[in-house]
C-alpha positions as CSV (number, residue, x, y, z in Angstrom):
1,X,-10.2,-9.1,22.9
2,X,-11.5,-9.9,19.6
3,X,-8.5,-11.3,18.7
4,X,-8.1,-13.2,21.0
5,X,-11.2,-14.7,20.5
6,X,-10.6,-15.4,17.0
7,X,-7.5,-17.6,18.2
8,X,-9.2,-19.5,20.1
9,X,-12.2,-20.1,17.8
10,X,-9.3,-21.1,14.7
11,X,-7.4,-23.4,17.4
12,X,-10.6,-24.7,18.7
13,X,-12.0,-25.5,15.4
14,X,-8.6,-26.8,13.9
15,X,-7.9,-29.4,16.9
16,X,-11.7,-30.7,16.8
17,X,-11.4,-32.0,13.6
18,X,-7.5,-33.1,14.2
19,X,-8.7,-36.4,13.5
20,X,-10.2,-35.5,10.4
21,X,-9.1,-36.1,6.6
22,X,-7.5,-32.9,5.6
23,X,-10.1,-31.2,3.1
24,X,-8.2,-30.3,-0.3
25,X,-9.0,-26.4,-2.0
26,X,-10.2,-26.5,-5.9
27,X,-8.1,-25.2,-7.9
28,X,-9.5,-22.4,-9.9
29,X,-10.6,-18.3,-9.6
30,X,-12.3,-17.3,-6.7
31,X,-14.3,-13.7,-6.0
32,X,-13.6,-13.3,-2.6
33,X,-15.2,-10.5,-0.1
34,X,-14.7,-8.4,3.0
35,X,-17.7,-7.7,5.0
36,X,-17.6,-3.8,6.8
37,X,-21.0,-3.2,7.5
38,X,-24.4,-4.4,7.4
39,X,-24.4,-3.3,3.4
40,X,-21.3,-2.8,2.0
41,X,-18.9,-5.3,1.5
42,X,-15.0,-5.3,-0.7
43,X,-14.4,-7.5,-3.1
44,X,-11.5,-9.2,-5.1
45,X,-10.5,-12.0,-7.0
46,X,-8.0,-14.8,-6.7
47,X,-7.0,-17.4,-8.4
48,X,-5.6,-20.6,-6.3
49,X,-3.2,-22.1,-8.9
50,X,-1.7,-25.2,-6.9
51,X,-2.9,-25.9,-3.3
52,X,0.7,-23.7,-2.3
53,X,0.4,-21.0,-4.6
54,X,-2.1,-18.3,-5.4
55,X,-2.6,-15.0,-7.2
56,X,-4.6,-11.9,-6.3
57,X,-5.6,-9.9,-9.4
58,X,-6.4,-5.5,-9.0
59,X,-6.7,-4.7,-12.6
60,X,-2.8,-5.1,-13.8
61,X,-1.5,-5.9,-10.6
62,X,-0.8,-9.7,-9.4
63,X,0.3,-10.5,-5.7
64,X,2.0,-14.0,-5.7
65,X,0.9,-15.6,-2.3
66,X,2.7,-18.5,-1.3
67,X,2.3,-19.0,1.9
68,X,-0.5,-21.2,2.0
69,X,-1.1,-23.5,5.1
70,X,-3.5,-26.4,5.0
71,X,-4.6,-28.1,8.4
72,X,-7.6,-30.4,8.6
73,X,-10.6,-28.3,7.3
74,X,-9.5,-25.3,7.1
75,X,-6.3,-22.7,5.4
76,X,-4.1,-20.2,6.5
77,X,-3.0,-17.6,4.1
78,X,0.1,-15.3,4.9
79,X,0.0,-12.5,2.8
80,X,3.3,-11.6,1.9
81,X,5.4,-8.3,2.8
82,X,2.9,-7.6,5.3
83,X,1.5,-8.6,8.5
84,X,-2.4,-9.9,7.2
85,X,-3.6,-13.9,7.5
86,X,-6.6,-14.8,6.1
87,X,-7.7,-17.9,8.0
88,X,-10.5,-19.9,7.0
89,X,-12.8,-22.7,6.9
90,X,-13.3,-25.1,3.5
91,X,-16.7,-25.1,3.3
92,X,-17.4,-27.3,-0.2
93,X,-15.4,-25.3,-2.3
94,X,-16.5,-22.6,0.1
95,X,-14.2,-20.4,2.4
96,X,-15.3,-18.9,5.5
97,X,-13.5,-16.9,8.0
98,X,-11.6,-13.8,8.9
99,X,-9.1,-11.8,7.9
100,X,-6.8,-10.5,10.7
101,X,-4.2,-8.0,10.9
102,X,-2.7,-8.4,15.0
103,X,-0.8,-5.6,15.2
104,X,-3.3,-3.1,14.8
105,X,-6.3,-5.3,16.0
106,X,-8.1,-5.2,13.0
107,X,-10.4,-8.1,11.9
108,X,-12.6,-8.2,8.7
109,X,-15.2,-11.5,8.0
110,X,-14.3,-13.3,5.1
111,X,-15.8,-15.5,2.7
112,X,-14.7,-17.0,-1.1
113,X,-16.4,-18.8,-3.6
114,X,-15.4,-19.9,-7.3
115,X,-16.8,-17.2,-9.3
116,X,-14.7,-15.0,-11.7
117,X,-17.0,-12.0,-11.0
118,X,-15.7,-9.3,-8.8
119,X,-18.9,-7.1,-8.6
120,X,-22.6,-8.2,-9.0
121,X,-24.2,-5.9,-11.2
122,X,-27.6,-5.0,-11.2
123,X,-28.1,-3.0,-13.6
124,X,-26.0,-3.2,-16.9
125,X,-27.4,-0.5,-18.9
126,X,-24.6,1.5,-19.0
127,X,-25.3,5.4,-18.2
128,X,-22.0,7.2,-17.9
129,X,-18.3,6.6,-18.7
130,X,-15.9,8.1,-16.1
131,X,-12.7,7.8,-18.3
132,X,-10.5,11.0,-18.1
133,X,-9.4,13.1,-15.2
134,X,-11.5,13.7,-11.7
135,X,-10.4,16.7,-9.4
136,X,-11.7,15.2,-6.1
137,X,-12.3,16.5,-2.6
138,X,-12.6,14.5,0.7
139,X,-14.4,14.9,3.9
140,X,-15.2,18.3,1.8
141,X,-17.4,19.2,4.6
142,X,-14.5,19.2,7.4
143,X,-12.6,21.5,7.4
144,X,-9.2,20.1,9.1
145,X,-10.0,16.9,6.8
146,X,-10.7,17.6,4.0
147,X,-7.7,17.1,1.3
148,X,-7.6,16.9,-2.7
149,X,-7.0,14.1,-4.7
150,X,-7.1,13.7,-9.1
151,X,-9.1,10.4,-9.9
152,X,-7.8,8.9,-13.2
153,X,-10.0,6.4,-14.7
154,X,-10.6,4.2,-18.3
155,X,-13.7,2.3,-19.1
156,X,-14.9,0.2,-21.5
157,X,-18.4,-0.9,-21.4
158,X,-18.6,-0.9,-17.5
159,X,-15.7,-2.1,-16.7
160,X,-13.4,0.4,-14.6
161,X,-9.7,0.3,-13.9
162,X,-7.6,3.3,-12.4
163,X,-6.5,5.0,-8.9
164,X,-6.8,8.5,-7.1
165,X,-3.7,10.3,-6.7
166,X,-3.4,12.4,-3.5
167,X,-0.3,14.7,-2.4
168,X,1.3,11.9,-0.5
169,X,0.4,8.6,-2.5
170,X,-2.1,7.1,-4.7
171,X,-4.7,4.5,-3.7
172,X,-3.4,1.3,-5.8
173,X,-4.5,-0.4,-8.7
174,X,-8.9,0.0,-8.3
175,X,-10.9,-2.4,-10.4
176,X,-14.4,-2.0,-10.6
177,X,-17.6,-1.7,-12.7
178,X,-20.4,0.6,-13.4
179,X,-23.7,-0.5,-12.5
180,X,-26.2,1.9,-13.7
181,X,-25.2,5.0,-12.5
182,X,-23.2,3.6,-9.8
183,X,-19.7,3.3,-9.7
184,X,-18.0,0.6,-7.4
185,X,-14.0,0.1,-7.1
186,X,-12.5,-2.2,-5.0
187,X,-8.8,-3.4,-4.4
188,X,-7.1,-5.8,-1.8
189,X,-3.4,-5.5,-1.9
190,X,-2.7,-7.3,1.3
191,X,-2.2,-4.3,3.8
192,X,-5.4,-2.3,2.5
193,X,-8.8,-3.3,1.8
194,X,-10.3,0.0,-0.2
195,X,-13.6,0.3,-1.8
196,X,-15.2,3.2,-3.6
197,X,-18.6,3.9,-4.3
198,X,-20.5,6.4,-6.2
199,X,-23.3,8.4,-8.1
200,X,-22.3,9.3,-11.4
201,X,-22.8,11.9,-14.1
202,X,-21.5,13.1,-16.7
203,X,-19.2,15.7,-14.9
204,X,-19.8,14.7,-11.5
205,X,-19.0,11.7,-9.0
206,X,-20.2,12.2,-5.5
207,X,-19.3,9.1,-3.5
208,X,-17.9,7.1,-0.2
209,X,-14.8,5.8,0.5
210,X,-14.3,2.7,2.5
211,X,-10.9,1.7,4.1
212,X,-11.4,-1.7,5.2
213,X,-14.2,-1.4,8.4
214,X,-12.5,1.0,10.3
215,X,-13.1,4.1,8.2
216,X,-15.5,5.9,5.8
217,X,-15.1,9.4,4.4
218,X,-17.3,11.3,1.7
219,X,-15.7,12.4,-1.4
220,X,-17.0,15.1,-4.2
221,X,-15.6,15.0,-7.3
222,X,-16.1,17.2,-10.7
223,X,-14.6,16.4,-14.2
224,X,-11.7,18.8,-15.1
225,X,-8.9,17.2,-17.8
226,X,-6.2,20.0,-16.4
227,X,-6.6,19.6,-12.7
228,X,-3.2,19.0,-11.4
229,X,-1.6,18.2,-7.6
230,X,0.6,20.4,-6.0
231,X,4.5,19.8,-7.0
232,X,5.5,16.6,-5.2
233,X,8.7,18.2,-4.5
234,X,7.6,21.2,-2.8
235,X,5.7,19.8,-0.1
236,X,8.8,19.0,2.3
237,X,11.4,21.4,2.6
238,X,14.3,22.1,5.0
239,X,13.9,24.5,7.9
240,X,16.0,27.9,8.2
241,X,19.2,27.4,9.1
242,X,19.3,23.6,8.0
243,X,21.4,22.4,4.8
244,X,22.0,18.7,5.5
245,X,20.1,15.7,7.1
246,X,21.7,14.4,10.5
247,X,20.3,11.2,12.3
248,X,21.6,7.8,13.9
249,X,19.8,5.1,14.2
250,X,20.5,1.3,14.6
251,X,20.1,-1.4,11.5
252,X,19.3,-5.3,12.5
253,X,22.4,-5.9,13.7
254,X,22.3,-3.2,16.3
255,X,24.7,-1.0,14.6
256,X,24.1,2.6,14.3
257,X,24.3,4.4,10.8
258,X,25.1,8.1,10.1
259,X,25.2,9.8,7.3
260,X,28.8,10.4,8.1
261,X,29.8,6.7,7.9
262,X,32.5,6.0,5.4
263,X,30.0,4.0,3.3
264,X,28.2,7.6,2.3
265,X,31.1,9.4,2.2
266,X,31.5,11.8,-1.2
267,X,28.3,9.6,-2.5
268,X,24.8,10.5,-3.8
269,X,22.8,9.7,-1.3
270,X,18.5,9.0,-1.0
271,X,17.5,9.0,2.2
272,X,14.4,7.0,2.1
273,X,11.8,7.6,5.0
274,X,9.2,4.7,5.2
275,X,7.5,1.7,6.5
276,X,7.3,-1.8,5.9
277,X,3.5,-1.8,6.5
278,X,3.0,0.7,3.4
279,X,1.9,-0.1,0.2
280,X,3.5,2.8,-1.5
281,X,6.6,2.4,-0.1
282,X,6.5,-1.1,-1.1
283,X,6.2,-0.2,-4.6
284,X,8.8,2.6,-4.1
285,X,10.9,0.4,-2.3
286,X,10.7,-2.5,-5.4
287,X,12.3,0.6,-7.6
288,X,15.0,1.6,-5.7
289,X,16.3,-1.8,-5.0
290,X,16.2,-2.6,-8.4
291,X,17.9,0.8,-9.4
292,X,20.7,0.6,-6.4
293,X,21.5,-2.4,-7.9
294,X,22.3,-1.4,-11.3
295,X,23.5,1.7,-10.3
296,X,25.7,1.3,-6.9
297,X,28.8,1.3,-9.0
298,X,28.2,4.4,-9.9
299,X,28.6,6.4,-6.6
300,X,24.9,6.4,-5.4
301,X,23.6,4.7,-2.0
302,X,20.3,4.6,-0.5
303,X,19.5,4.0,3.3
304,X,15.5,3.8,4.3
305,X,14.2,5.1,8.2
306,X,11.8,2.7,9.1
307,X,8.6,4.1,11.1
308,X,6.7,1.2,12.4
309,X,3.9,0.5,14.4
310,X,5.1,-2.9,16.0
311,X,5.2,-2.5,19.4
312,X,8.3,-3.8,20.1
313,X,11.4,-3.5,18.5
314,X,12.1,-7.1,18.0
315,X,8.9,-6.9,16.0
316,X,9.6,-4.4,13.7
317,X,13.0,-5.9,12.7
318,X,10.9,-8.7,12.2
319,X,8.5,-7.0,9.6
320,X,12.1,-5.2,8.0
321,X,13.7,-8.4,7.6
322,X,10.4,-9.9,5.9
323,X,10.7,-6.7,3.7
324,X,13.8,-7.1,2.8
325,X,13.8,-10.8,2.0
326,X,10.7,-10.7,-0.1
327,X,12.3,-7.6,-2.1
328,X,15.8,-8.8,-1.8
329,X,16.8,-5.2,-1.3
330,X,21.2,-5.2,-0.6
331,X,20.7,-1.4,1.1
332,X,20.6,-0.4,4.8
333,X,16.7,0.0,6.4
334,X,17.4,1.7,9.5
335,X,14.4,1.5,12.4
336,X,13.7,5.2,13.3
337,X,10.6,4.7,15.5
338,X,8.7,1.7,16.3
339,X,5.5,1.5,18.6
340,X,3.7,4.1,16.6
341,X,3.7,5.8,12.8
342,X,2.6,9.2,13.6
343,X,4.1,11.7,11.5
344,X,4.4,14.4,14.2
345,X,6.6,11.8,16.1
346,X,8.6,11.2,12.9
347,X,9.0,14.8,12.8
348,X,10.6,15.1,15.8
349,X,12.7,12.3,15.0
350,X,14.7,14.5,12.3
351,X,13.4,18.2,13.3
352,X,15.0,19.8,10.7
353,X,12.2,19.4,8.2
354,X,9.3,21.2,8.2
355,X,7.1,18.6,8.5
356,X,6.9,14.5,8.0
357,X,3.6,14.7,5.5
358,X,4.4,11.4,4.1
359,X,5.0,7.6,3.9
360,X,7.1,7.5,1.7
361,X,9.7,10.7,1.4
362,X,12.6,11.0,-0.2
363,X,15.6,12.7,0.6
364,X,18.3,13.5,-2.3
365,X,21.4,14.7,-0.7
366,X,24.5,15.4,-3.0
367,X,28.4,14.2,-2.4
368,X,29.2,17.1,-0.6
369,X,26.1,16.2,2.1
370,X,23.4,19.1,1.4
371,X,20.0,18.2,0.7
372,X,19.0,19.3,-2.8
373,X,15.5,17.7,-2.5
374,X,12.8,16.2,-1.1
375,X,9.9,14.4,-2.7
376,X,7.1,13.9,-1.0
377,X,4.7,10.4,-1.6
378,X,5.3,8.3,-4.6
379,X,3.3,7.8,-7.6
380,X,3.6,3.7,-7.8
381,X,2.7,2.0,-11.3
382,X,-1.0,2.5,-10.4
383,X,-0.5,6.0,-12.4
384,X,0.4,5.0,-15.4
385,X,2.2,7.5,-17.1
386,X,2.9,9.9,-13.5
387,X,4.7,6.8,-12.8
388,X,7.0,6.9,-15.9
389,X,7.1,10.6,-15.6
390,X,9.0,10.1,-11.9
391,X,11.4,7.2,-13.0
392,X,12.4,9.1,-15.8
393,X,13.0,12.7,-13.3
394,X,14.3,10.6,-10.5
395,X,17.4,8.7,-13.1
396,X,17.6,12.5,-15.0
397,X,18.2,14.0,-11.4
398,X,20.5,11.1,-9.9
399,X,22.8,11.7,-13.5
400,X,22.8,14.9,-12.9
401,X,24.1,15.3,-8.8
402,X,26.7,12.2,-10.0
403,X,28.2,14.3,-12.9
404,X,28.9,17.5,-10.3
């Protein structure tokens, strides 16, 4: 209903002032926020580099936006890959509005200003310095919640870049200060608004986590240099009696795909299990198009199963062919599910693995058809060196199932 609302309140305001001079942007960098409660609020910064073209900065990450609508007084801003609009009022160099995500009814207030700052701070005696390695708990008081996670952070003076890595991801490129003894991250990479606050101490960080306004957890976290997650490539295994991976499912032309389709036939194959509205798949995703291409000739294919919440499936071939026009990715992305992401559905979906414990997973089945592993999550270029670590296992192991 809240949507809807919205609509109405963007149309209505749009065709009042239809008669109006359309109001140009400045150019320049903008700290914009995300209010999710009464105190807290997300920020990040952009910079709008021509009135179609803008960039949003997360420490080393940029996000090229250009999709940028103007109409009257007010701009419409398609992020790209995913499904999020920011739409918004110009306001005297001044934005004010909301940023909405339809498919999951999700709707954040939104304002931007020219400012270069991305956190106020308060204090700026410095008190601590969190750089090193963070074994983390969250929701360490619930039991059937609670999971672990390894924050890795660098700072110099109080500024703060870095992620946490959990079992089945990592939580993007964080950018952030330290005020005090206060730690605040934020990053906005167009499918996930995440902030993190917390106290510090030297060996200690005891904090909240915000996911855009929809959820809050605790997290506890303790400084330990040789704290390490469980082997990605353990997580997901094959049940009893299983030796190969068997699905059909239909690509955009309403085809169905096997794995016995001539095009796999006596190849290396990853099975790639996914969704377009996933930020680490996304980054998983840019390295395996990238790699197919150079490697194709070799004997290796690659064919994702999407699982997506659209609710129809004329939707989520919608949000596939986005994906694979942004990324320009020249393998097969399959829709396995659509309507819903959970992971027990996906489970059921191909039964015989154990489990579906994450977005993404990758299957590595040799020319002969038998799975040889699965990886579970993906440790995207927020890591740092995990992230050279996999490329460098993942080409080692591909060499090594092509030379058998």
């Amino acid at each position: 209903m809240r949507h809807i609302l919205t609509l109405i309140v963007f149309s209505f305001l749009w065709s009042c002032h239809s008669e109006k001079k359309e109001q140009k942007l400045k150019l320049g960098k903008y700290r914009a926020e995300f209010k999710i409660n009464e105190n807290e609020i997300i920020p990040f910064n952009f910079e709008l580099k021509t009135p179609n073209l803008l960039n949003i900065y997360n420490a080393e990450e940029v996000i090229e936006v250009n999709d940028i609508t103007f109409k009257n007084d007010s701009i419409y801003i398609k992020i790209p890959v995913f499904e999020g609009v920011i739409a918004a009022k110009i306001e005297k160099d001044k934005l004010v509005g909301e940023y909405i995500i339809k498919g999951k009814n999700r709707i954040l207030p939104f304002r931007a200003e020219i400012n270069a700052t991305r956190f106020d701070v308060v204090n700026t005696n410095v008190n601590a310095n969190i750089s090193g390695n963070w074994e983390t708990v969250f929701s360490p008081n619930k039991e059937f919640d609670k999971y672990v996670a390894k924050g890795i952070f660098k700072q110099n003076g109080n500024k703060i870049t870095g992620t946490f890595r959990t079992k089945t991801g990592d939580y993007r490129y964080l950018e952030g200060v330290m005020d005090g003894n206060k730690m605040k991250l934020s990053t906005f990479d167009g499918a996930h608004a995440f902030l993190f606050t917390a106290t510090v101490t030297d060996s200690t960080l005891n904090g909240m986590f915000y996911s855009g306004g929809h959820w809050k957890e605790p997290f506890y976290a303790k400084r330990n240099e040789n704290f390490e997650l469980p082997n990605a490539n353990e997580l997901t295994f094959l049940k009893e009696g299983y030796n190969s991976l068997e699905f059909t499912f239909p690509d955009s032309k309403d085809n169905q795909v096997s794995l016995s389709d001539d095009r796999f036939k006596n190849k290396v194959v990853i099975v790639q299990i996914m969704g377009t509205w996933c930020p680490n798949c996304l980054d998983e995703t840019k390295y395996y198009s990238n790699f197919y291409k150079k490697n194709k000739s070799k004997g290796v294919e690659f064919v994702a199963l999407a699982f997506e919440y659209a609710k129809t499936k004329e939707k989520a071939f919608k949000a596939i062919k986005r994906l694979q026009d942004r990324i320009d990715i020249n393998y097969p992305i399959l829709l396995a599910q659509f309507g819903t992401t959970s992971k027990t559905k996906a489970q059921e979906k191909l039964p015989m693995l154990n489990h579906v414990l994450s977005y993404p997973t990758s299957v590595f089945i040799d020319k002969e058809g038998k799975v040889r592993k699965i990886h579970t999550g993906f440790n995207g270029p927020a890591t740092g060196n995990k992230y050279i670590e996999f490329k460098a296992e993942f080409e080692n192991y591909i060499d090594s199932l092509l030379s058998e």
